[in-house]
C-alpha positions in Angstrom: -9.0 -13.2 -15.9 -9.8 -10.7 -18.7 -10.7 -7.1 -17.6 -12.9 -4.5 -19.4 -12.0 -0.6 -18.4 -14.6 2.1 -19.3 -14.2 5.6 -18.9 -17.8 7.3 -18.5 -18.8 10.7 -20.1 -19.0 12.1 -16.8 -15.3 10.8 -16.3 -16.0 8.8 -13.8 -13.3 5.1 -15.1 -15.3 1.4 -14.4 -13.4 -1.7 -14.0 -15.2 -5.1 -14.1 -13.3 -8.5 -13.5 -16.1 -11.2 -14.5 -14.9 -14.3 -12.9 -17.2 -17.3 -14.0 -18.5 -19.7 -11.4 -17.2 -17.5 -8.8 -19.7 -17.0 -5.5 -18.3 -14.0 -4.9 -18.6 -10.2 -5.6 -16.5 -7.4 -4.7 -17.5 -4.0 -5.0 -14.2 -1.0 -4.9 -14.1 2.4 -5.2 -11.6 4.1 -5.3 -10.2 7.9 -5.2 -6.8 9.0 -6.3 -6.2 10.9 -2.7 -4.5 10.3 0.3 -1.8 11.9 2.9 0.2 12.9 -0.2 -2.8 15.1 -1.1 -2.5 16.9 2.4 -0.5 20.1 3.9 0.7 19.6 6.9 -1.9 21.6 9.1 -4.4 18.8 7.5 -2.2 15.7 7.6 -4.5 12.8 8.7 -7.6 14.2 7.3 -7.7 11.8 4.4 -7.9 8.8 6.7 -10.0 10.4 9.0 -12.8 11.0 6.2 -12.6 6.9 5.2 -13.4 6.6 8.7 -16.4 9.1 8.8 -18.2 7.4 5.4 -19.0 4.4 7.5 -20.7 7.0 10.0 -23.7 8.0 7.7 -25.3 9.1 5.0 -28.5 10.9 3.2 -29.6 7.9 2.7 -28.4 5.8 5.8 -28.2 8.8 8.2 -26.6 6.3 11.5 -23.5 4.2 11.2 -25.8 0.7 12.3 -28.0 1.6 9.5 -25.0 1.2 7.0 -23.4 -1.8 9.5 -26.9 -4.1 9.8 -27.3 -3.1 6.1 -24.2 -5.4 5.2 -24.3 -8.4 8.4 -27.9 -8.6 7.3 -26.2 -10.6 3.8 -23.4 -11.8 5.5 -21.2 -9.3 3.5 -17.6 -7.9 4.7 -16.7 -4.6 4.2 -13.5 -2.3 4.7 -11.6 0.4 3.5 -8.5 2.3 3.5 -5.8 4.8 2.8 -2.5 5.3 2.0 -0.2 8.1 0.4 -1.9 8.3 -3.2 -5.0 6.5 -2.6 -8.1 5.8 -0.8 -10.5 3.2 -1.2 -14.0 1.5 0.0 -15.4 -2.2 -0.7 -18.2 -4.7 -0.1 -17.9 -8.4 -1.1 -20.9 -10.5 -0.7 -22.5 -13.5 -2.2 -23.5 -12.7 -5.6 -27.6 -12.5 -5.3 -26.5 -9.3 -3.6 -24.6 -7.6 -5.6 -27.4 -4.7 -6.0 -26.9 -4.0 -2.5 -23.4 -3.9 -2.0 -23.4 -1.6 -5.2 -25.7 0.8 -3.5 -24.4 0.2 0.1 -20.8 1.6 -1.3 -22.2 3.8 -4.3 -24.3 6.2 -1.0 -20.9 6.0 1.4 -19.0 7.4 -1.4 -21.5 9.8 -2.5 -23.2 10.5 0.4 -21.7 11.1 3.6 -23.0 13.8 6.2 -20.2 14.2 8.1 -22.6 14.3 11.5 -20.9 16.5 14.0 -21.7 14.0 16.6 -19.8 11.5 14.9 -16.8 13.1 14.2 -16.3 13.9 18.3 -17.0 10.3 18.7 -14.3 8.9 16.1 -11.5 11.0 16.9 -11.2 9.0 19.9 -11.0 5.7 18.0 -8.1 7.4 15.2 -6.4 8.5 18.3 -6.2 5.0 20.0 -5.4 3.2 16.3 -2.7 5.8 16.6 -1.2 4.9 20.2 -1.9 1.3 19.3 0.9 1.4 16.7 3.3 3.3 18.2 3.1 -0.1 20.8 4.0 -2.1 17.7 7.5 -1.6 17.0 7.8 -4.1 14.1 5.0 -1.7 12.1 6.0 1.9 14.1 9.6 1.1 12.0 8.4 1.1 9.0 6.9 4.9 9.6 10.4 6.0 10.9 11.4 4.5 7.9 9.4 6.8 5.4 10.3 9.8 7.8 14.1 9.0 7.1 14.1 8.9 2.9 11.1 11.8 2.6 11.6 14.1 5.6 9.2 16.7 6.2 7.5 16.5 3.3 4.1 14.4 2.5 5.7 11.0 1.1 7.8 11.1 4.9 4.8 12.1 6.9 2.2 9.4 8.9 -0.7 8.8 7.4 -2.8 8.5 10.1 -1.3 11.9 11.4 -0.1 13.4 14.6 -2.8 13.4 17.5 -3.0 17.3 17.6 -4.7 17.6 14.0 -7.2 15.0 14.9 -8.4 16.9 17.7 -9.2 19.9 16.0 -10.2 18.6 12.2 -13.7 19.8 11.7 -16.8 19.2 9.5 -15.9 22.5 7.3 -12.1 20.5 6.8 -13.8 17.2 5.4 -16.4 19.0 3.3 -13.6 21.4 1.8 -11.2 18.4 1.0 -13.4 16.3 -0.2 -15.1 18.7 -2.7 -10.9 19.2 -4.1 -10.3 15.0 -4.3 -13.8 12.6 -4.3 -14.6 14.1 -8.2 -15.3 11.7 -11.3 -11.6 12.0 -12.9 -10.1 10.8 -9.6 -12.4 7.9 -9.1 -13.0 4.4 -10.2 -15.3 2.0 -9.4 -13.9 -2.0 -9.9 -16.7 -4.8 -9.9 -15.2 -8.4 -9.8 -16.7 -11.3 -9.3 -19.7 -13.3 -11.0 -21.4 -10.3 -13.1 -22.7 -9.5 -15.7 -20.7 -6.3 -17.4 -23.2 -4.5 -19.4 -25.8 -4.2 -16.7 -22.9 -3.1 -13.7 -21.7 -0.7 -15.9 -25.5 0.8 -16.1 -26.3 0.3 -12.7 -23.0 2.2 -12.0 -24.2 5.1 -14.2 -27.4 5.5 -13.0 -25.4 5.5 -8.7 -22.5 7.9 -9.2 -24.9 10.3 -11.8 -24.4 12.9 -9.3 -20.8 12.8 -8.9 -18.7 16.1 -8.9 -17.1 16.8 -12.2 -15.4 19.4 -11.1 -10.9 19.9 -12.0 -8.6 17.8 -9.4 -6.2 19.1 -7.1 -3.1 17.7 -7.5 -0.4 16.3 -5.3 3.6 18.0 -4.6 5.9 16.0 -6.1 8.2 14.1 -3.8 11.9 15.4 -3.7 15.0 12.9 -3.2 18.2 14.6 -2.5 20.5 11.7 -0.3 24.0 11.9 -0.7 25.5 9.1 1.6 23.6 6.4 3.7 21.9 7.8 6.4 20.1 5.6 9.6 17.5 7.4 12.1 16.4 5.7 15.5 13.4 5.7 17.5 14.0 4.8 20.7 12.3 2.2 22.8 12.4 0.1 25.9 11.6 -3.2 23.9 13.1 -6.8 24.4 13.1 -7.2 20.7 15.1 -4.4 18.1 13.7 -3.9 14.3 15.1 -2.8 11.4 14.3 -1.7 8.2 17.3 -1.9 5.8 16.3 -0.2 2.4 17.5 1.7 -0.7 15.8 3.9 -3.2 14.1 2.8 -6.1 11.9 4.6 -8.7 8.3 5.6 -9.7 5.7 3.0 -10.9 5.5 3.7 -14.5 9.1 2.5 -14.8 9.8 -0.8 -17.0 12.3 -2.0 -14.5 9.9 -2.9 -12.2 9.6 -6.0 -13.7 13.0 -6.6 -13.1 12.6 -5.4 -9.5 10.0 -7.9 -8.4 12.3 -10.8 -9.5 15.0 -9.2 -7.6 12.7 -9.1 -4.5 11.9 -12.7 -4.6 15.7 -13.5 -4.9 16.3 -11.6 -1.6 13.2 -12.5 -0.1 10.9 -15.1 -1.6 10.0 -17.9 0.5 11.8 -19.8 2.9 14.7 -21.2 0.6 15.4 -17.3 -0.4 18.6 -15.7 0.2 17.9 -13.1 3.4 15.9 -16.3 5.0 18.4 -19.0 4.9 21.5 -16.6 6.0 19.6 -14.9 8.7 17.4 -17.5 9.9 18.3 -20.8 8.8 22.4 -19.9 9.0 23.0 -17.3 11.5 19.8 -18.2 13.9 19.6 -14.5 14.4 16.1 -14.1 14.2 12.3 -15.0 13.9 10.8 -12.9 11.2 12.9 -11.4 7.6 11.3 -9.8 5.3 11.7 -8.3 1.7 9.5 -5.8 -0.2 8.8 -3.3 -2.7 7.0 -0.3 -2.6 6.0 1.8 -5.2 3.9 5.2 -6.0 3.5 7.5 -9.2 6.9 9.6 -8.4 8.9 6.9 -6.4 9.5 3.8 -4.6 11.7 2.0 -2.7 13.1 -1.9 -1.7 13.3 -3.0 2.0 14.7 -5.6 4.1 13.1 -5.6 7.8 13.5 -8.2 10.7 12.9 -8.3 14.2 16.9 -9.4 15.8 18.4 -9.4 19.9 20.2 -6.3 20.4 23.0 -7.6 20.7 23.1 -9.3 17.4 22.8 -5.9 15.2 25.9 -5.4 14.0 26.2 -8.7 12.9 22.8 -8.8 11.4 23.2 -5.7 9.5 27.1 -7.1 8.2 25.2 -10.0 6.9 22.2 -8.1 5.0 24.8 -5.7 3.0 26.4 -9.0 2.1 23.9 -11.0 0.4 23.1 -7.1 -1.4 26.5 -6.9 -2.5 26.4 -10.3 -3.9 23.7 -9.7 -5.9 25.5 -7.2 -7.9 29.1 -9.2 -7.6 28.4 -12.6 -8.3 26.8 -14.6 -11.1 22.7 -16.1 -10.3 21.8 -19.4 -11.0 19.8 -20.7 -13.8 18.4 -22.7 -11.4 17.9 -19.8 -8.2 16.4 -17.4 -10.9 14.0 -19.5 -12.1 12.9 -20.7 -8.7 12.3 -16.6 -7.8 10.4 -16.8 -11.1 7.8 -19.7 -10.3 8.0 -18.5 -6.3 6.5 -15.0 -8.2 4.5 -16.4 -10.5 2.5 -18.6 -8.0 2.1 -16.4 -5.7 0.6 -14.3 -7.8 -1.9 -16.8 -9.2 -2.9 -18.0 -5.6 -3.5 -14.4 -4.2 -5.9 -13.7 -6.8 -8.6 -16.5 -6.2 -10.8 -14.1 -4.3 -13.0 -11.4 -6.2 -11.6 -9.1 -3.7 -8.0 -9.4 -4.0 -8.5 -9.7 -7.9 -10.5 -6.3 -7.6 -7.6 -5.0 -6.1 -5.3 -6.2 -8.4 -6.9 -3.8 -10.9 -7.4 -1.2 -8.9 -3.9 -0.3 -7.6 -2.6 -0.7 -11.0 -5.1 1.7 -12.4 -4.5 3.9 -9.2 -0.7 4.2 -10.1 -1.5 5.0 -13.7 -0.1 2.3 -15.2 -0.6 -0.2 -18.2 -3.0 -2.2 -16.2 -1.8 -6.1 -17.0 -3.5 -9.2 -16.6 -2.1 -12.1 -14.3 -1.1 -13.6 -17.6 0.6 -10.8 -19.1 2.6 -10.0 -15.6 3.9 -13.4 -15.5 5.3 -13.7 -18.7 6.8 -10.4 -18.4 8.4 -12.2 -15.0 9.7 -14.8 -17.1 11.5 -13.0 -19.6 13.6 -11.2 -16.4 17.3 -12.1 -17.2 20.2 -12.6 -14.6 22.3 -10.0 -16.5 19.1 -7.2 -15.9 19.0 -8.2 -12.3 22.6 -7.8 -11.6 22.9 -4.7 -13.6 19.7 -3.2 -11.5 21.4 -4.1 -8.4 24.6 -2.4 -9.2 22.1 0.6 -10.1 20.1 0.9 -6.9 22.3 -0.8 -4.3 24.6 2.4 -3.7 25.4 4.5 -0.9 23.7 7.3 -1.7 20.4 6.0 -1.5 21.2 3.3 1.5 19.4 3.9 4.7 18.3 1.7 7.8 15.3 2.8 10.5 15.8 1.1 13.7 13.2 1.0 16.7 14.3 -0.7 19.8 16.6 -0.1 23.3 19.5 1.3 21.6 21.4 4.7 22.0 24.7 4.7 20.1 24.8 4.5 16.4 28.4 5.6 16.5 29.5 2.0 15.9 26.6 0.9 13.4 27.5 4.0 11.2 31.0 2.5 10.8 30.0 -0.3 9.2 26.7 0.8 7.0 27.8 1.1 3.7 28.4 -1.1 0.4 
C-alpha cells in the first residue's frame, strides 16, 4: 500500500494510493476547514456549503444534473465535515475514473450557490438537525464536546444552531469560501487502480484555476479544567447515555501510538476490558464503547454506553475502575498483545476498499502529520510496551481532565458528583 504525495506549483498537495487489481476508484478532496474555522455568528456554514456543492455548478447548473451524472456509472458519492476538515468523494468502477475526477474536480471548483437552492436546503440541515437531537446515544457525544471546549469552536455543533441556518446567505458562502477552498488548504487523494503519472496531470489540468490566494487560519483551542466536571442534557428517554472521557493531546504527538494500544485494551473487541465487566460481568448494558479522537491542537479518549437509569452509579463505579487499573496494576504479555493483533487487524481489514484507503491518507495529511503506511503504523503498534501504557494512563487519567456527558431522564447529579473521581 505505497503512497506517492505531490505538492503542485500552484500549492495545491496530490495523494495517489495505486492499489493493483483493485476494481475500484476513489476520488477525495479535501479542504483544511470546518466549524473550527467559523465565529459564532457563522457557525454551521461550513457544513451548510458541503451541502450546497451537490446543488450545482457552472458546469452542471441543477443538483440531478450532478446526481444522474454519478447513478448513470453506478458510482457513490458523499461528503462531509467536521471541526478541521471538510471533504467530497466519488468511487466508481475504474473505466470511470475520468468522470468521477471531473464530477468532484467542478463541485469543488464550481459551485453557484443558486439562491433557490439554498431556501430549499436549509430545510433539510434543519431536520438533520432535529433528527439528532432525537438520537440520544449521538446528541451525547455533542454535549460532550460542549462540556471540555465551552463556548468556543472545538465545543460548538457543527451542524450549528437552527437560527444561523435560517439566515446564512449566498454573500456568507461566497465570502467563506474565498478565505478556506484555496490550493494550500486542499488536497486531492486518488486511490484505487490508476495510473499515477496521468492522475496527477489530469488533476493539474481540473484544479488549474484554483485560488492561490493566503489561508485564514483557525483560534487555537484553550483547555483550562481544574477538577472533573459532568454536564446533563435532559430527556424523557427509557434508555440513559454516557460519555465518560479525559483529555488527551494534539495529533502530532508520538504518544499516540501508545494511545491507540491503550484504546484497544479498554475497548477492543468483545474479550476487551470495558466489554466483559459491563456487559459480559455486570449485564448492565447493550452497547460500550471506547475511542480516540484527535485534531491538530488536541484530543481526547472516551468511554460511552447506553445503561437503565437506575444502574448509573454503578455503571460509572465500574468504568473508573477498570481506568484505575490500568495505571495500578501490571498488563499481560498475553492481554497486550492481543490489543496489538485486535489493532493491527482491524486496521488491515478497514482498508480493503479504495475509499477507506483514500481516507486513510487523507485524514493523516489533514492533521499534518507524518503520513504512515498500514505497515509502518503497525509496527509502530508493536513496539508499544506495557510500561508506556501504564505510565500514559497515570498521565492522562487524572482528575483534572475527567468529565462525563449524560443525556437521559435524570435531574440530580448531587449523588453522581460524589462518586466521579479517580
Amino acid at each position: 500500500m505505497l503512497f506517492k504525495k505531490t505538492v503542485l506549483k500552484n500549492g495545491l498537495t496530490v495523494i495517489t494510493v495505486p492499489m493493483k487489481d483493485n476494481p475500484s476508484v476513489t476520488c477525495l478532496v479535501t479542504v483544511k476547514t470546518g466549524s473550527k474555522y467559523e465565529t459564532k455568528d457563522i457557525n454551521g456554514l461550513s457544513h451548510f456549503l458541503e451541502h450546497m456543492c451537490f446543488k450545482g455548478t457552472t458546469n452542471r447548473p441543477r443538483p440531478i444534473d450532478i446526481a444522474l451524472e454519478l447513478d448513470n456509472i453506478g458510482a457513490q458519492n458523499n461528503a462531509f465535515t467536521g471541526q478541521e476538515y471538510t471533504g467530497y468523494y466519488a468511487k466508481a468502477h475504474l473505466k470511470h475514473t475520468d468522470i468521477i475526477l471531473d464530477v468532484v474536480s467542478d463541485m469543488y471548483n464550481n459551485p453557484i450557490f443558486d439562491s433557490k437552492e439554498i431556501e430549499k436546503e436549509r430545510g433539510v440541515i434543519i431536520e438533520e438537525i432535529n433528527m439528532y437531537e432525537d438520537m440520544p446515544h449521538v446528541k451525547v457525544y455533542y454535549v460532550f464536546l460542549e462540556l471540555l471546549y465551552g463556548d468556543q469552536p472545538a465545543g460548538w455543533d457543527i451542524l450549528g444552531p437552527k437560527e444561523n441556518i435560517a439566515r446564512i446567505t449566498q454573500k456568507d458562502f461566497l465570502k467563506y469560501r474565498a478565505k478556506h477552498y484555496v490550493a494550500s488548504a486542499t488536497t486531492v487523494i486518488v486511490s484505487g487502480n490508476i495510473d499515477e503519472s496521468k492522475i496527477i496531470n489530469q488533476i493539474k489540468k481540473l484544479f488549474h484555476n484554483i485560488s492561490t490566494d493566503g489561508k485564514t487560519d483557525k483560534i487555537k483551542v484553550v483547555e483550562n479544567q481544574i477538577k472533573p466536571s459532568i454536564k446533563l442534557r435532559h430527556k424523557e428517554t427509557d434508555q440513559t447515555h454516557l460519555i465518560i472521557g479525559v483529555r488527551t493531546f494534539g495529533a502530532k504527538d508520538k504518544r499516540h501510538i501508545i494511545l491507540k494500544v491503550l484504546n484497544s485494551l479498554l475497548g477492543g473487541g468483545m474479550s476487551s476490558r470495558m466489554f466483559r465487566k459491563l456487559r459480559e460481568q455486570m449485564g448492565s448494558c447493550y452497547y460500550v464503547n471506547t475511542d480516540s479522537d484527535k485534531f491538530t491542537d488536541h484530543g481526547y479518549l472516551y468511554i460511552s454506553a447506553g445503561i437503565n437509569i437506575k444502574r448509573i452509579e454503578e455503571v460509572v463505579t465500574a468504568i473508573l475502575s477498570e481506568l484505575n487499573k490500568i495505571k495500578n496494576e501490571d498488563i499481560s504479555t498475553e492481554e497486550l498483545q492481543k490489543a496489538k493483533d485486535y489493532l493491527a487487524g482491524h486496521i488491515y481489514l478497514g482498508l480493503e476498499s479504495s475509499d477507506s484507503l483514500g481516507l486513510y491518507y487523507a485524514f493523516q495529511d489533514i492533521l499534518g502529520e507524518d503520513i504512515k503506511n498500514p505497515d509502518g503504523l503497525i509496527k509502530n503498534i508493536q513496539e508499544v510496551t506495557a510500561k508506556e501504557i501504564q505510565d500514559l494512563a497515570k498521565e492522562i487519567f487524572i482528575d483534572k481532565g475527567l468529565n462525563m456527558a449524560i443525556v437521559g431522564n435524570i435531574k440530580d447529579l448531587q449523588s453522581l458528583g460524589k462518586i466521579f473521581h479517580f
